[in-house]
DRENGU-664827 format. One line per field, with one value per residue (C-alpha): residue in one letter; z, y, x. Coordinates in steps of 0.5 Angstrom, whole numbers. Layout:
N
resn c(A | ...)
c3 c(Z | ...)
c2 c(Y | ...)
c1 c(X | ...)
//
This chain:
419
resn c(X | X | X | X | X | X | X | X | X | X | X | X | X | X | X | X | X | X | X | X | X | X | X | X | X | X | X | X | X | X | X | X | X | X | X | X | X | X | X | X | X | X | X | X | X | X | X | X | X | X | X | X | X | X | X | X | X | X | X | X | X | X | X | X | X | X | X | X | X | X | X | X | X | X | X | X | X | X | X | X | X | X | X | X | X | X | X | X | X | X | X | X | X | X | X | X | X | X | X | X | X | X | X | X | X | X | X | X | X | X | X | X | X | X | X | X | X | X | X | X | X | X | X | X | X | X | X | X | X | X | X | X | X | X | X | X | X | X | X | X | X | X | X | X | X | X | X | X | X | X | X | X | X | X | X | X | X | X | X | X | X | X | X | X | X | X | X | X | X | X | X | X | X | X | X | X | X | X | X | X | X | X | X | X | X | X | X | X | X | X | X | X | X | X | X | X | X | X | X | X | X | X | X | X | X | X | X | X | X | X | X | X | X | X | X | X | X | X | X | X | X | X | X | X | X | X | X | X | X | X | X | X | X | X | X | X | X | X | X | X | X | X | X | X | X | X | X | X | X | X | X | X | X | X | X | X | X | X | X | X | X | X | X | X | X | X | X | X | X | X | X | X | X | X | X | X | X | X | X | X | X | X | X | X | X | X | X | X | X | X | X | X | X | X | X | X | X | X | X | X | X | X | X | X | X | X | X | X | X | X | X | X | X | X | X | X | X | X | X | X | X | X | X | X | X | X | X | X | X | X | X | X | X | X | X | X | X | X | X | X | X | X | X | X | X | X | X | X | X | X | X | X | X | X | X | X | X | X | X | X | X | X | X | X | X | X | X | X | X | X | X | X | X | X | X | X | X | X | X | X | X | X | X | X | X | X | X | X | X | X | X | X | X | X | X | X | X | X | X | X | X | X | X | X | X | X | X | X | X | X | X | X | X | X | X | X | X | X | X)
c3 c(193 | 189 | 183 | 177 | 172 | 176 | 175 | 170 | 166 | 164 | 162 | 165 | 160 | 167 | 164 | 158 | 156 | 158 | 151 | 153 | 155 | 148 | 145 | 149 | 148 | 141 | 140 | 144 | 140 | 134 | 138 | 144 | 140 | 145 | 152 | 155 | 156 | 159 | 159 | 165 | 168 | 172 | 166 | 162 | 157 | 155 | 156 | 151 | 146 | 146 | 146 | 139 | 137 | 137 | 132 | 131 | 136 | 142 | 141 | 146 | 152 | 158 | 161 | 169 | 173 | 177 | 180 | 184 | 189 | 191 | 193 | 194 | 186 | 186 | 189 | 187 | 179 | 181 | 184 | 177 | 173 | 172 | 170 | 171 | 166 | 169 | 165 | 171 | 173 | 175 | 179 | 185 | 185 | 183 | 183 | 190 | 191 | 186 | 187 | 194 | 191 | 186 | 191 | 196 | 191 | 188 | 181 | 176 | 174 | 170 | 169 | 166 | 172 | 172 | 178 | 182 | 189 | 187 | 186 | 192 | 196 | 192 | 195 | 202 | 202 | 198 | 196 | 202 | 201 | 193 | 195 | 201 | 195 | 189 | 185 | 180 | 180 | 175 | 174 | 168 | 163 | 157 | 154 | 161 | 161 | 157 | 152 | 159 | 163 | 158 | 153 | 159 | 161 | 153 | 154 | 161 | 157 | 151 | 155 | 160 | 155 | 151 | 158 | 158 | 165 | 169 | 165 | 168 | 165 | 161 | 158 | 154 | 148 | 145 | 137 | 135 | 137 | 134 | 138 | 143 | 150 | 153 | 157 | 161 | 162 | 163 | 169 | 172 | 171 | 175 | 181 | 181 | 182 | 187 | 191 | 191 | 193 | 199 | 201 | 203 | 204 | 199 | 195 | 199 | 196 | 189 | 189 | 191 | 185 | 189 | 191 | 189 | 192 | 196 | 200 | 200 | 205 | 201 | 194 | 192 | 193 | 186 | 187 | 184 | 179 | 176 | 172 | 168 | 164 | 158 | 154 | 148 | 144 | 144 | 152 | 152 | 146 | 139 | 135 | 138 | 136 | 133 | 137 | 143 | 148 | 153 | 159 | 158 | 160 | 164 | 166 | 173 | 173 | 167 | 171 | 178 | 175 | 171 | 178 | 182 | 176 | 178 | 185 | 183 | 180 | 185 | 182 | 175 | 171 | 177 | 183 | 179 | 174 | 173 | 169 | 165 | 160 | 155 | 149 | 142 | 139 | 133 | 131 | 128 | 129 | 134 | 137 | 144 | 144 | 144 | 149 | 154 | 153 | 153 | 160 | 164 | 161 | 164 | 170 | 172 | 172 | 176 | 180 | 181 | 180 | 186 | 190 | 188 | 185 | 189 | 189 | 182 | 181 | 179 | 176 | 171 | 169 | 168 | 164 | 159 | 158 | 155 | 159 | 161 | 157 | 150 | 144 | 138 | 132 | 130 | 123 | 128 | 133 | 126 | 124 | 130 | 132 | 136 | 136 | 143 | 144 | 150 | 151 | 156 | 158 | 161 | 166 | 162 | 157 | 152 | 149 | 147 | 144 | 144 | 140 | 141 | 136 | 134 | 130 | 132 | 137 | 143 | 149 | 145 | 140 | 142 | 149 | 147 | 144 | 150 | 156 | 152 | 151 | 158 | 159 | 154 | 157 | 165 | 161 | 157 | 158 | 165 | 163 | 160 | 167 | 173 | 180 | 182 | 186 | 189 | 187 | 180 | 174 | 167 | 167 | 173 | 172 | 165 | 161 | 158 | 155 | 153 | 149 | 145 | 145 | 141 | 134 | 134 | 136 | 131 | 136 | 134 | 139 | 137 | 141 | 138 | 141 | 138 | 136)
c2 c(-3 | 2 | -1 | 4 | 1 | 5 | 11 | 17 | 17 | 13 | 17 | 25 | 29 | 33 | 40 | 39 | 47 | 46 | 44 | 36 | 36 | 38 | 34 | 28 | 30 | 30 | 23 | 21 | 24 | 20 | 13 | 14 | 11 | 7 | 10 | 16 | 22 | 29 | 35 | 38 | 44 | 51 | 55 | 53 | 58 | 55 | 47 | 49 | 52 | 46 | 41 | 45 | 45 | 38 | 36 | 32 | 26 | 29 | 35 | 32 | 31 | 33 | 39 | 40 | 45 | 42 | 46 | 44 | 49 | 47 | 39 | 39 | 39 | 34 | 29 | 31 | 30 | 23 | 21 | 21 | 17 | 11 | 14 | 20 | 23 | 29 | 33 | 39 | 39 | 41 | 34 | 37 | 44 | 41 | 33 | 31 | 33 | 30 | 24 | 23 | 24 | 18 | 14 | 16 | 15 | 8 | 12 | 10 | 15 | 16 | 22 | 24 | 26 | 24 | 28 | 22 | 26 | 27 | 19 | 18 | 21 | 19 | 12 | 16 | 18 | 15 | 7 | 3 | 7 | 5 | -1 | -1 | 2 | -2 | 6 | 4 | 10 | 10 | 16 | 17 | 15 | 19 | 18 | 18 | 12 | 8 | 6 | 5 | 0 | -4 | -6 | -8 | -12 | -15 | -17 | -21 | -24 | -27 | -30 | -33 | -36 | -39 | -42 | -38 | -36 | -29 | -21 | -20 | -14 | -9 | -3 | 1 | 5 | 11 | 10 | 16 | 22 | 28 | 34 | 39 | 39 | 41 | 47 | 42 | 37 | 43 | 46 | 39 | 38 | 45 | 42 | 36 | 40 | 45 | 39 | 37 | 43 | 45 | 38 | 33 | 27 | 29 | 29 | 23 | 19 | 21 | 19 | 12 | 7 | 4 | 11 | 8 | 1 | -1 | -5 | -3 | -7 | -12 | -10 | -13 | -10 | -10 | -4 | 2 | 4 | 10 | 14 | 18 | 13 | 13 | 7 | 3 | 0 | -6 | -6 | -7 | -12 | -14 | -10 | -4 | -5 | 2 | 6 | 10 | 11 | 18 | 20 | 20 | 26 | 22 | 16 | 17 | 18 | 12 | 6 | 8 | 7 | 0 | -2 | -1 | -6 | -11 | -11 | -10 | -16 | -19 | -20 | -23 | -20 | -23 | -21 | -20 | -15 | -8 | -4 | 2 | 7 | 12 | 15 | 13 | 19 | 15 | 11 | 17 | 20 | 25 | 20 | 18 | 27 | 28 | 22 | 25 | 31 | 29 | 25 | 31 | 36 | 31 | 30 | 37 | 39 | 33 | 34 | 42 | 43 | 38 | 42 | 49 | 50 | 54 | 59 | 61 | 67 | 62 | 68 | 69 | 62 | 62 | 68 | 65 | 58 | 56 | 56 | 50 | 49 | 51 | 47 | 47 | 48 | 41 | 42 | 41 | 35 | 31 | 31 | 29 | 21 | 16 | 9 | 5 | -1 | -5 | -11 | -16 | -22 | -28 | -32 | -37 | -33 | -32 | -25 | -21 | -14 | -11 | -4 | 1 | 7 | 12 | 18 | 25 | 29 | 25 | 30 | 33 | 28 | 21 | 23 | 24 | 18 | 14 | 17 | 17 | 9 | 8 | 12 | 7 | 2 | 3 | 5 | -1 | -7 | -9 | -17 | -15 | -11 | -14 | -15 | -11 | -4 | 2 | 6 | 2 | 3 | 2 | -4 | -7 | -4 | -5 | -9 | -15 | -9 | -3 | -9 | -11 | -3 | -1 | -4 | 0 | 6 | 6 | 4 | -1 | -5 | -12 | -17 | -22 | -28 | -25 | -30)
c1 c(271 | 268 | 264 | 268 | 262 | 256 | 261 | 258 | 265 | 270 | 275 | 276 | 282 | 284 | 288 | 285 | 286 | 293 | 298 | 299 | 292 | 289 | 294 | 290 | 284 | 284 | 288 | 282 | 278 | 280 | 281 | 276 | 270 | 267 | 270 | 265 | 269 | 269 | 274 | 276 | 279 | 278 | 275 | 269 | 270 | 276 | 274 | 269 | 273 | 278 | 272 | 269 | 276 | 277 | 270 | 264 | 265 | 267 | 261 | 257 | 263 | 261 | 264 | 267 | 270 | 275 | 281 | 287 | 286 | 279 | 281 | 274 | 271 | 277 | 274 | 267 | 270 | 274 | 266 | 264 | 270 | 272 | 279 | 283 | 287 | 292 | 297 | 297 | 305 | 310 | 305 | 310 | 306 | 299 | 299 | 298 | 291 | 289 | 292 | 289 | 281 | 283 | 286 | 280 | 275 | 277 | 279 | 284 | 289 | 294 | 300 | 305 | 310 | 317 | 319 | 321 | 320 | 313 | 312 | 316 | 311 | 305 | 307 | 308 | 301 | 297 | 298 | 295 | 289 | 289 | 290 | 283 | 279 | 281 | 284 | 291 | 296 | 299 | 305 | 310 | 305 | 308 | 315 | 317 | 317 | 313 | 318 | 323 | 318 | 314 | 321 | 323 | 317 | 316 | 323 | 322 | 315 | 319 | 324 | 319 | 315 | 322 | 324 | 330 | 330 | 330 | 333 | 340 | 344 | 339 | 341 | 336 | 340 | 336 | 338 | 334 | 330 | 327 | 323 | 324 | 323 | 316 | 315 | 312 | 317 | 322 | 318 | 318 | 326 | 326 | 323 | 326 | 332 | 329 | 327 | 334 | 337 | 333 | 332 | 338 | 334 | 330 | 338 | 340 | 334 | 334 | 341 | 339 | 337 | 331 | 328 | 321 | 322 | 315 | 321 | 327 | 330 | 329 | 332 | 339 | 345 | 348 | 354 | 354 | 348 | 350 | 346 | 350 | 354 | 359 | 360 | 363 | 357 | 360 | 361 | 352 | 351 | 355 | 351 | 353 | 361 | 363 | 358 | 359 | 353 | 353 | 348 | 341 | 337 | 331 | 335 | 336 | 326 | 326 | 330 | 327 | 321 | 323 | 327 | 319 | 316 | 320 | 319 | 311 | 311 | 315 | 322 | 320 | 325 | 330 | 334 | 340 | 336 | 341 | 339 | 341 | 339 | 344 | 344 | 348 | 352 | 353 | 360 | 363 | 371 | 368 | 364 | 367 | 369 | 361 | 360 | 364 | 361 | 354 | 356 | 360 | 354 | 348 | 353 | 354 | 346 | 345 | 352 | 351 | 344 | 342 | 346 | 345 | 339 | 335 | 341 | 339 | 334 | 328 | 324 | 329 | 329 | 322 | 321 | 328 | 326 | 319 | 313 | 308 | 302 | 307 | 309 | 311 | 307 | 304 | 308 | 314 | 311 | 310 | 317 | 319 | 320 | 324 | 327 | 329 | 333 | 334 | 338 | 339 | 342 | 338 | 341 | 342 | 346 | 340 | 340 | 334 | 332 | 326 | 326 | 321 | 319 | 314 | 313 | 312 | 315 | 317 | 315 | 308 | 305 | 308 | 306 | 299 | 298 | 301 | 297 | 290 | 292 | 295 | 287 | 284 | 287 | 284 | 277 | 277 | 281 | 280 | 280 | 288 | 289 | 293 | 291 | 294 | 293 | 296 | 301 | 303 | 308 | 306 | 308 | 305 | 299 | 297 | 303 | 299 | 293 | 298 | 303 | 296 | 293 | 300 | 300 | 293 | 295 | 301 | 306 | 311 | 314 | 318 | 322 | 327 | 332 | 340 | 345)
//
């Protein structure tokens, strides 16, 4: 196994000139005090202009030329580092070849992905290998799904620790969110429905709630788990009574990730755990019309977008919507924010809520502050880290750090028993 400690660097911003990149680089600049830190991408001018650009602490950051179409300078930049931060999507296109470095160096890494046939493949490829060298691959390490997998996890270790036994029903509601989507989370939402459209067991796959089981012979057969669900509040828990709960957009990236935790940790939250994720339209007299909407409207994407996709003139579609590696202006990423819910029911028939909240905008600046703690994380708190290793989730991989890392980063997470 590798000796991550003898290694040059620990943590490297890996499309750091990218927008989500920069944005990374400068929260690590803030919060990265005692971690060792370098920049890399394919241009050095630019490496250099970010890094003059994010102040006086990160003046000494070391530099590396690392591109995906050379695997060679991959694997030569994963030699040096203990951890591996990469913001270099669509991860379909770009992320492969950098993920096998890792996995062949005994390198921790860390992504943003929500491509579900990229983590799939992830797995195919690269996680026995992770496994032999001792590397952590961490994908979905943004808003996609941080808050999904670790209130999940918070809310299996209240339980526990109130010796109320194992998660059953748990549902994740999106109470209130402000901000835009990236140009990088849509280029990845694009191939995600390309791989669908061209590829049936890639469709037939992503359909399966369990895509991203490590076994899947071995998972419960709970029926129906659809991702595009319309509901009364009232049908998820008492406190949502007058509410009315549409589709949520990444559902269908969030829950497989969750469902993937589980079987990590070797069923912890149970074998009766089901999990779903909506989002509230509110409690108003048009409520229950825009629930529909929001639901056939996700539903239609998914439904005919998986199917017919590449039939679409893709050039245009790249020239219309917003480019990787763009954003808003940082007065638009401050005003943005967003709260979560999850409720469970355990199996003893004890409630729980873990709500989960933070400023900025949820694809931009809270994004950032999640990956660079998720790096953090890796660099710093292997004692809080699990054992395991592979191809992991947030949850499995760093869950105990990241819940003692948040309230420093000004991210609120809180648990509480409901009557």
């Amino acid at each position: 196994m590798t000796q991550a400690s003898q290694r040059e660097f620990d943590i490297v911003v890996y499309g750091a000139t990218g927008f989500a990149g920069k944005l990374t680089a400068e929260y690590l600049a803030r919060r990265g005090d005692d971690a060792r830190i370098a920049l890399a991408g394919r241009s050095q001018d630019k490496l250099l202009k970010v890094r003059d650009s994010l102040g006086e602490k990160a003046a000494d950051w070391p530099l590396v030329s690392a591109d995906a179409s050379q695997p060679a300078t991959l694997n030569a930049m994963a030699a040096r580092t203990q951890v591996v931060i990469t913001t270099v999507g669509p991860y379909t296109r770009y992320g492969m070849p950098m993920v096998a470095a890792c996995a062949a160096a005994g390198t921790d890494y860390a992504d943003l992905t929500g491509e579900t046939m990229f983590i799939r493949d992830s797995i195919d490829l690269h996680h026995k290998q992770a496994i032999d060298t001792g590397a952590r691959i961490v994908h979905s390490c943004g808003f996609d799904s941080v808050p999904s997998d670790l209130t999940v996890y918070a809310l299996h270790r209240l339980a526990t620790d109130d010796g109320e036994g194992q998660l059953g029903d748990t549902s994740l509601v999106v109470r209130s969110f402000a901000g835009g989507v990236s140009g990088g989370t849509l280029a990845s939402m694009l191939e995600v429905l390309n791989t669908a459209s061209t590829d049936a067991d890639a469709r037939r796959q992503m359909n399966d709630p369990y895509t991203l089981s490590p076994d899947r012979d071995a998972e419960p057969d709970l029926g129906a788990q659809p991702d595009v669900r319309w509901r009364r509040g009232s049908e998820i828990a008492p406190e949502l009574a007058g509410y009315w709960t549409g589709a949520f957009v990444m559902a269908g990236a969030n829950t497989r990730i969750v469902r993937r935790s589980n079987a990590l940790l070797d069923y912890a939250y149970g074998r009766r755990f089901e999990y779903a994720e909506l989002m509230s339209v509110g409690k108003s007299p048009v409520a229950p019309f825009a629930a529909a909407v929001t639901t056939a409207g996700n539903a239609a994407v998914m439904g005919l977008g998986s199917r017919y996709f590449d039939r679409l003139p893709r050039p245009l579609l790249e020239r219309v919507l917003p480019k990787p590696g763009t954003g808003p202006s940082e007065q638009a990423r401050e005003k943005g924010h967003y709260t979560v819910e999850t409720y469970t029911t355990t199996t003893t028939g004890a409630r729980y809520l873990a709500r989960m909240s933070q400023r900025g905008d949820p694809g931009y600046k809270a994004t950032a502050v999640l990956l660079g703690e998720c790096g953090l994380a890796l660099a710093l708190d292997r004692d809080k880290l699990s054992e395991l290793r592979g191809v992991l989730t947030p949850a499995a991989a760093m869950g105990d750090a990241l819940l003692g890392r948040f309230p420093g980063a000004e991210v609120t997470l809180e648990t509480s028993r409901l009557a």
